[in-house]
N, CA, C and O atoms as CSV, one atom per row, in Angstrom:
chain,resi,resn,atom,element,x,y,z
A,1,UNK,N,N,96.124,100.659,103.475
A,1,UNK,CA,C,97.327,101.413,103.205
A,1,UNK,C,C,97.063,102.496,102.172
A,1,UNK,O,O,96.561,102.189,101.090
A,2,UNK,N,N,97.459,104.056,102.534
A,2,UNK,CA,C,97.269,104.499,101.592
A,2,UNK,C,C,98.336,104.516,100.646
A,2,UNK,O,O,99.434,104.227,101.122
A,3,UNK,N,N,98.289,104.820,99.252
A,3,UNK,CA,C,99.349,104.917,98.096
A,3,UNK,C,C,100.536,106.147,98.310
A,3,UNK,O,O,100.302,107.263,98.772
A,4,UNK,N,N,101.722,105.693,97.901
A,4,UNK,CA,C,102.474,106.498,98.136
A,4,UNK,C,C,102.925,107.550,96.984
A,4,UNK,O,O,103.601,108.572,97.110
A,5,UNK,N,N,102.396,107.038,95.933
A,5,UNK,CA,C,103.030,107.398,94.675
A,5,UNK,C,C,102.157,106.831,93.461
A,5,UNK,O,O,101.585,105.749,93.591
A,6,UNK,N,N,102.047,107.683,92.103
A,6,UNK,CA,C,101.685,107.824,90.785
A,6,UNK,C,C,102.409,107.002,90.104
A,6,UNK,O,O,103.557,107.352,90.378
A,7,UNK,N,N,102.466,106.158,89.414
A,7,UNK,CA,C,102.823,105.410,88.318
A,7,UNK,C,C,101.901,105.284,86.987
A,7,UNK,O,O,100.761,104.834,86.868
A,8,UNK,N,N,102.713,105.789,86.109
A,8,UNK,CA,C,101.794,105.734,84.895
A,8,UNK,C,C,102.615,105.484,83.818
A,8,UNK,O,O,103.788,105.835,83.945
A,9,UNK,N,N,102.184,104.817,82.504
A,9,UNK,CA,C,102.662,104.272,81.449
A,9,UNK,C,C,102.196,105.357,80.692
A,9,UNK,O,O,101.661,106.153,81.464
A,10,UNK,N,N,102.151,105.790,79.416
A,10,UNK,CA,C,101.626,106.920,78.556
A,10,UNK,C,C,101.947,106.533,77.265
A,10,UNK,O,O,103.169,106.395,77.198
A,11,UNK,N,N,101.469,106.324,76.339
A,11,UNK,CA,C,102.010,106.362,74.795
A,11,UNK,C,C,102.240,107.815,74.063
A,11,UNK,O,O,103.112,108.301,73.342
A,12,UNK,N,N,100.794,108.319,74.721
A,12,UNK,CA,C,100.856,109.391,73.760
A,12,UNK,C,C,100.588,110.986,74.332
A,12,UNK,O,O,100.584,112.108,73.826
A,13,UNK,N,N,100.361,110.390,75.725
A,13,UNK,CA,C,100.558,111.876,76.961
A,13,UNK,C,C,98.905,111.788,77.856
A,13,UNK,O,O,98.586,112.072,79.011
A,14,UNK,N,N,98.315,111.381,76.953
A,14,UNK,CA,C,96.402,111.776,77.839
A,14,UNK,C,C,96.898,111.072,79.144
A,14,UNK,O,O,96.874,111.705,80.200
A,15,UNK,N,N,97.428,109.550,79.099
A,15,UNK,CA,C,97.277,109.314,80.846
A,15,UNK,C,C,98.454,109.809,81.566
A,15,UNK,O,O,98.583,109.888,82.788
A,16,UNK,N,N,99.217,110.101,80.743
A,16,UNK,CA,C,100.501,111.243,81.928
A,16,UNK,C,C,99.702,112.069,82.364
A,16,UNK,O,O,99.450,112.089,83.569
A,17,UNK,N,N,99.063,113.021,81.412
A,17,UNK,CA,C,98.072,114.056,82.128
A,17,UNK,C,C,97.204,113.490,82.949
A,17,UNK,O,O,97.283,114.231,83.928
A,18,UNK,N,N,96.267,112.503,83.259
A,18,UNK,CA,C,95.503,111.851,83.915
A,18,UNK,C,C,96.170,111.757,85.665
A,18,UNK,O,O,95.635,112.141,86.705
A,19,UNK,N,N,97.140,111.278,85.510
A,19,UNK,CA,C,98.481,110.412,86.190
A,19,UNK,C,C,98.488,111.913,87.205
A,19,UNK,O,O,98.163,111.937,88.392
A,20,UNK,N,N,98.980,113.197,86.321
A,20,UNK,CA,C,99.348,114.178,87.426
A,20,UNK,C,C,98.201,114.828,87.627
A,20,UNK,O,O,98.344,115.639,88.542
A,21,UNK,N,N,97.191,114.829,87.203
A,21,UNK,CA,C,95.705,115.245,87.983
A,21,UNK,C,C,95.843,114.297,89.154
A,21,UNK,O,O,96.136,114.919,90.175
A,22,UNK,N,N,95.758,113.352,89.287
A,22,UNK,CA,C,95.577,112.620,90.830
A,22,UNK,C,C,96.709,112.810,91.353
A,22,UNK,O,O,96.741,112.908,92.580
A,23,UNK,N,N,97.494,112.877,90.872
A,23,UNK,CA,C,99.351,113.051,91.751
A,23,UNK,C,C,98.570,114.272,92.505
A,23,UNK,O,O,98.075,113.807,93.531
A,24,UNK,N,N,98.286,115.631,92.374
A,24,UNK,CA,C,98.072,116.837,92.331
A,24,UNK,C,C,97.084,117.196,93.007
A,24,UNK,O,O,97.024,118.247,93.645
A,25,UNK,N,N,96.057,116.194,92.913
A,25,UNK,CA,C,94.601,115.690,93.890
A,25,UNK,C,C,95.062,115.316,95.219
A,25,UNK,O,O,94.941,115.941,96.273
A,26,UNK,N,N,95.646,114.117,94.976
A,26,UNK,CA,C,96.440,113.518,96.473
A,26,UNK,C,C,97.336,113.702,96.971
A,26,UNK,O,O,97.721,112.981,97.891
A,27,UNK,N,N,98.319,115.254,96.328
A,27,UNK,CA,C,99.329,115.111,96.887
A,27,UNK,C,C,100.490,114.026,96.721
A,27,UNK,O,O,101.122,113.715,97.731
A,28,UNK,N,N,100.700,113.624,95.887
A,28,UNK,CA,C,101.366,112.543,95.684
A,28,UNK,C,C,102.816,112.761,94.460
A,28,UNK,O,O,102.842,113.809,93.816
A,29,UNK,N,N,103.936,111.704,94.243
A,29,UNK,CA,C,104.718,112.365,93.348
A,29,UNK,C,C,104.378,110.881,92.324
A,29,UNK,O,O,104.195,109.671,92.454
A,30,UNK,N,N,104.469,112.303,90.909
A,30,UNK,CA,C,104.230,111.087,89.766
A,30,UNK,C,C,105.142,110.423,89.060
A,30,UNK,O,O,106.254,110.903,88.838
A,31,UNK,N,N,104.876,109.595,88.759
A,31,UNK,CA,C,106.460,108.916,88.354
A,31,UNK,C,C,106.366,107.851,87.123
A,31,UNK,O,O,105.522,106.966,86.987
A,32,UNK,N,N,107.231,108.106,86.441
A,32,UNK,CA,C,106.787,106.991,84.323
A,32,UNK,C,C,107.405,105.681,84.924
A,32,UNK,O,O,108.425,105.599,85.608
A,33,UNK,N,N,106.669,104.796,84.571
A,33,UNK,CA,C,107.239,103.228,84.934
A,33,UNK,C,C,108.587,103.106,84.123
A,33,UNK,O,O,109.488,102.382,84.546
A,34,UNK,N,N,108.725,103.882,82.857
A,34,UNK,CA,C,109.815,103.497,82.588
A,34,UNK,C,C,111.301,104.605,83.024
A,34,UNK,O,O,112.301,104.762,82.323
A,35,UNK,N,N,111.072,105.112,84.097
A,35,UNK,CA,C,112.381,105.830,85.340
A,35,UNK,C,C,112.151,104.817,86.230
A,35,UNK,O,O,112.201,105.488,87.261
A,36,UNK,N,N,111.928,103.655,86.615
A,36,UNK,CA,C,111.619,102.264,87.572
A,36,UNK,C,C,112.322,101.444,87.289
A,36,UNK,O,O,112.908,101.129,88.324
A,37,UNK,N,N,112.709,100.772,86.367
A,37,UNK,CA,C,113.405,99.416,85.870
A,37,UNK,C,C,114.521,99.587,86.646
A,37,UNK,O,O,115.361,100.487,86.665
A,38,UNK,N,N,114.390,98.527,87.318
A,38,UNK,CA,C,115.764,97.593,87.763
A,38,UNK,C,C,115.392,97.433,89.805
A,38,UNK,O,O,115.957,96.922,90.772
A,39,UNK,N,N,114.012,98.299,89.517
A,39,UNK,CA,C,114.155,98.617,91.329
A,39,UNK,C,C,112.630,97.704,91.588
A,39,UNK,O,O,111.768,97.370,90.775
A,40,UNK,N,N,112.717,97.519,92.819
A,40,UNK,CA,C,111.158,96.429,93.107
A,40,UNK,C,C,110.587,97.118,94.862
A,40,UNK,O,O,111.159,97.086,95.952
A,41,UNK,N,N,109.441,97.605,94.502
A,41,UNK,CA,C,109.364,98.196,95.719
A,41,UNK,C,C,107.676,97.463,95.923
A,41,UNK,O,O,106.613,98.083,95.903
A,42,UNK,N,N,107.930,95.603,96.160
A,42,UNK,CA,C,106.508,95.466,96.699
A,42,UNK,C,C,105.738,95.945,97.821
A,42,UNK,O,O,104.512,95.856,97.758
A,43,UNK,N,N,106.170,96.331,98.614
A,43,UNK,CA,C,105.624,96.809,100.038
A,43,UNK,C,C,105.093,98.047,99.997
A,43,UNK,O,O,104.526,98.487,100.998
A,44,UNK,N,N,105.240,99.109,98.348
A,44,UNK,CA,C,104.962,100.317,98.472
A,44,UNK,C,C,103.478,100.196,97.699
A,44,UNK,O,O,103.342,99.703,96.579
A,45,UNK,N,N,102.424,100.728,98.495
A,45,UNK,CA,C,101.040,100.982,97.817
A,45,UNK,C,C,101.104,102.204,96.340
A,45,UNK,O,O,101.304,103.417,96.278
A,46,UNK,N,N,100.895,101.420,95.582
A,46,UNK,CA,C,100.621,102.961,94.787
A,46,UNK,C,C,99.525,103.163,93.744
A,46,UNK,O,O,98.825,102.212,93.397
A,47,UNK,N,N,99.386,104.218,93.309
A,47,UNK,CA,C,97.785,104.073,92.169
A,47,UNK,C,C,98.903,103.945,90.778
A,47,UNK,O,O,99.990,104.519,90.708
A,48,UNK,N,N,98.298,103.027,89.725
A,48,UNK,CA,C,98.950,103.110,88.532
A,48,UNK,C,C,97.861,103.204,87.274
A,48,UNK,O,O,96.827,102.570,87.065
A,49,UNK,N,N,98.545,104.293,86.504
A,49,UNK,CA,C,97.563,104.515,85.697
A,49,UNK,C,C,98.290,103.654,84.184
A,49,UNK,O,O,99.476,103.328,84.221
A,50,UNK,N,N,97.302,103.314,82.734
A,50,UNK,CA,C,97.984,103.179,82.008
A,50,UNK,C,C,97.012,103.385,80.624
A,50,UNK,O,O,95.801,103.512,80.800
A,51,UNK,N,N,97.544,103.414,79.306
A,51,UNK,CA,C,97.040,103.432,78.163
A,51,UNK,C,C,96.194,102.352,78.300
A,51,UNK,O,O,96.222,101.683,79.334
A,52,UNK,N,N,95.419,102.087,77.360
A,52,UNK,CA,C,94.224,100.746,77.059
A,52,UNK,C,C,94.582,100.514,75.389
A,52,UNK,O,O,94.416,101.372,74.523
A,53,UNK,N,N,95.069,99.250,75.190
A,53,UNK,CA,C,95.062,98.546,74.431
A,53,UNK,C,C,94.001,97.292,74.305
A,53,UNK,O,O,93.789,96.684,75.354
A,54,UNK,N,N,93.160,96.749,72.854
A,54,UNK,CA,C,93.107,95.570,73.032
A,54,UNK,C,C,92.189,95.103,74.312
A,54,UNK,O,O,92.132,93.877,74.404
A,55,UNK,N,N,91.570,95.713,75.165
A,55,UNK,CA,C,90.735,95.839,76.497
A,55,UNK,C,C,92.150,95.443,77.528
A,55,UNK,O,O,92.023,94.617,78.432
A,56,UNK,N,N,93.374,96.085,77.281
A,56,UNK,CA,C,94.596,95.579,78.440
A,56,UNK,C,C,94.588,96.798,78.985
A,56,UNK,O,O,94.153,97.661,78.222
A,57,UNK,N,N,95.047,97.312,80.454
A,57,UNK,CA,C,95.703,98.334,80.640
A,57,UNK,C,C,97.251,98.100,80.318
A,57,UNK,O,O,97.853,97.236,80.955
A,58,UNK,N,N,97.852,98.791,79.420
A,58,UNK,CA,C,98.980,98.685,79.324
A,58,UNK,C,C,100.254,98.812,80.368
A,58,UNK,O,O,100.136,99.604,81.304
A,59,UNK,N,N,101.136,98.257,80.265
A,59,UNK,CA,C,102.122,98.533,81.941
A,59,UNK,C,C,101.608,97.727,83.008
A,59,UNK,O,O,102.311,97.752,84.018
A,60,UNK,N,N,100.454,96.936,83.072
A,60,UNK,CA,C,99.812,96.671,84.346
A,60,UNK,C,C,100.350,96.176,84.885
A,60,UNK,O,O,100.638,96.496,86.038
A,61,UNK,N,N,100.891,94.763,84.076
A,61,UNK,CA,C,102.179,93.659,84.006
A,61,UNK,C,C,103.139,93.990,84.480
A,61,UNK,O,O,103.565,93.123,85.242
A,62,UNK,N,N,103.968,95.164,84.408
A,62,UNK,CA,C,104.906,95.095,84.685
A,62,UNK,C,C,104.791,95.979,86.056
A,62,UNK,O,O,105.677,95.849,86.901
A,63,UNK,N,N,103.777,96.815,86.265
A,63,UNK,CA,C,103.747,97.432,87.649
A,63,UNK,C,C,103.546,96.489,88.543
A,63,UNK,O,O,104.175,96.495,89.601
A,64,UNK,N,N,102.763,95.671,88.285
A,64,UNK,CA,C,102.168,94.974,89.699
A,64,UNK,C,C,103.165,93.878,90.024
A,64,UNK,O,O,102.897,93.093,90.934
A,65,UNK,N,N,104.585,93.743,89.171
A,65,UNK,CA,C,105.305,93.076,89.520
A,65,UNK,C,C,106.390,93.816,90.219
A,65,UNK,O,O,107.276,93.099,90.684
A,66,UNK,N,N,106.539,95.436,90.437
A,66,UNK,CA,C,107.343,95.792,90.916
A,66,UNK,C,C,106.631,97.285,92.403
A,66,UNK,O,O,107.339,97.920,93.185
A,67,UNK,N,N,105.177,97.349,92.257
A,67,UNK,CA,C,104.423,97.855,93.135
A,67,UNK,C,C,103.301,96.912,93.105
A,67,UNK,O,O,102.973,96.172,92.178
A,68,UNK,N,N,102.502,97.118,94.819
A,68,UNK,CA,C,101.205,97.136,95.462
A,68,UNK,C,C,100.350,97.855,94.562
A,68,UNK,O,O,100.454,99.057,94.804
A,69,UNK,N,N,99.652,97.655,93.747
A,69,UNK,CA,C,98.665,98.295,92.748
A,69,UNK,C,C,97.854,98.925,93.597
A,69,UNK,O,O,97.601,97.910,94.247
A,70,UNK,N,N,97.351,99.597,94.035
A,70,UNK,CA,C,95.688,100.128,94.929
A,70,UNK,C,C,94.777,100.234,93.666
A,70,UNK,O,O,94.992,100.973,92.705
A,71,UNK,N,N,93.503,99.197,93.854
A,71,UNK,CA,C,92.354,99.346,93.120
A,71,UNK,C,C,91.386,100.905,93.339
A,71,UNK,O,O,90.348,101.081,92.701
């Protein structure tokens, strides 16, 4: 399946910018996990980008509970 859509977490903007380089690459629309809350779209593939904390991607948690992550 390909991804339908950009999801990205950002603290401080580098992976927003990251986020719409591939939006922009693939054609794709980018979108902040936090304009998402309250909606659950498992069936939709999407790439998610996020800050790195601590060796975590930040947001990961909460994307992959409401999108198909694509590795």
């Amino acid at each position: 399946m390909q991804p339908r859509a950009v999801i990205y977490c950002s603290k401080h903007g580098a992976t927003k910018e990251l986020a719409q380089c591939l939006g922009k690459k693939y054609n794709l629309p980018v979108i902040s996990i936090d304009h998402i809350s309250g909606y659950s779209f498992q069936n939709i593939p999407v790439y998610f980008c996020g800050w790195i904390r601590n060796g975590k991607i930040m947001g990961l948690t909460k994307a992959s509970k409401l999108f198909m992550c694509v590795q």
